[in-house]
N, C-alpha and C positions, 0 to 999 in steps of 0.2 A: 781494649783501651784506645785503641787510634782509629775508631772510629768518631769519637766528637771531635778529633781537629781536622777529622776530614769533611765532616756536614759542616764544621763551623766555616772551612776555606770552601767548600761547596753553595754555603748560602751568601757569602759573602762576594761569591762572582757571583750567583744569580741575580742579589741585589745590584750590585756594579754594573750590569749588563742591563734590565731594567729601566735603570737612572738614565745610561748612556742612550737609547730606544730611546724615554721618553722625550728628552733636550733637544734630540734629532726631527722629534714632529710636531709641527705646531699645532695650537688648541684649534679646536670644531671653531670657535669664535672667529678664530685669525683668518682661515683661510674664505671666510665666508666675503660676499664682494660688498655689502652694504655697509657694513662698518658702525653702526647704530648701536647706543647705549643706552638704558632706560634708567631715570633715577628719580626716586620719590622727595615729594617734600612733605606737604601734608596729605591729609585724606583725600582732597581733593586735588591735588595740585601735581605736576610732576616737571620733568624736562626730558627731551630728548639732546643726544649731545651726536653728533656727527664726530664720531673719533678719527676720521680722513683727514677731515678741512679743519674741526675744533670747532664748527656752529653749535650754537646754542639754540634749542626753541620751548619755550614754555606753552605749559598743556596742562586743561581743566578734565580733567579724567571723572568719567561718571562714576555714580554714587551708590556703588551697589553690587555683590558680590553675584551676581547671576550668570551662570555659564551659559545659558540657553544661547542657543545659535543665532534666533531673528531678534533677541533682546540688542545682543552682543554688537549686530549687523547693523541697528536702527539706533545707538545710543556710543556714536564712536566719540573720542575726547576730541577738544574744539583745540586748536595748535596753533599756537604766531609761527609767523616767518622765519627762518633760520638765522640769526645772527651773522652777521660778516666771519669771512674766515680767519682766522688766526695765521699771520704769517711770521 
């Protein structure tokens, strides 16, 4: 009989310890130096957001789900200028 409140106080610091690991390391995202967000609007349309400065850039993204590498290479999306930074 005391073994379930021992797996229950057993799983209970594994999860504890876990939690505490993972607050301690920041995401792949974070540590990365470019800081770049991608976010869609329509099928054709998207933005880039500079999450550093807060620039904005809007971007006509090509029309077509093709993975091919020289498709990919010769059909990149056409992008304005970053918008001012956000201070």
């Amino acid at each position: 009989m005391k073994t379930w409140p021992t797996a229950l106080f057993a799983s209970a610091i594994v999860i504890a310890l876990a939690i505490v690991f993972a607050s301690l390391s920041p995401a792949i995202s974070q540590q990365r130096g470019a800081g770049f967000m991608m976010a869609s609007g329509t099928a054709g349309t998207g933005w880039r957001i500079n999450t550093v400065t807060g620039g904005v850039s809007y971007c006509l993204i090509r029309n077509a789900n093709s993975s091919d590498p020289d498709y990919v290479a010769s059909n990149v999306p056409i992008c304005s200028a970053f918008s001012a930074a956000v201070e």
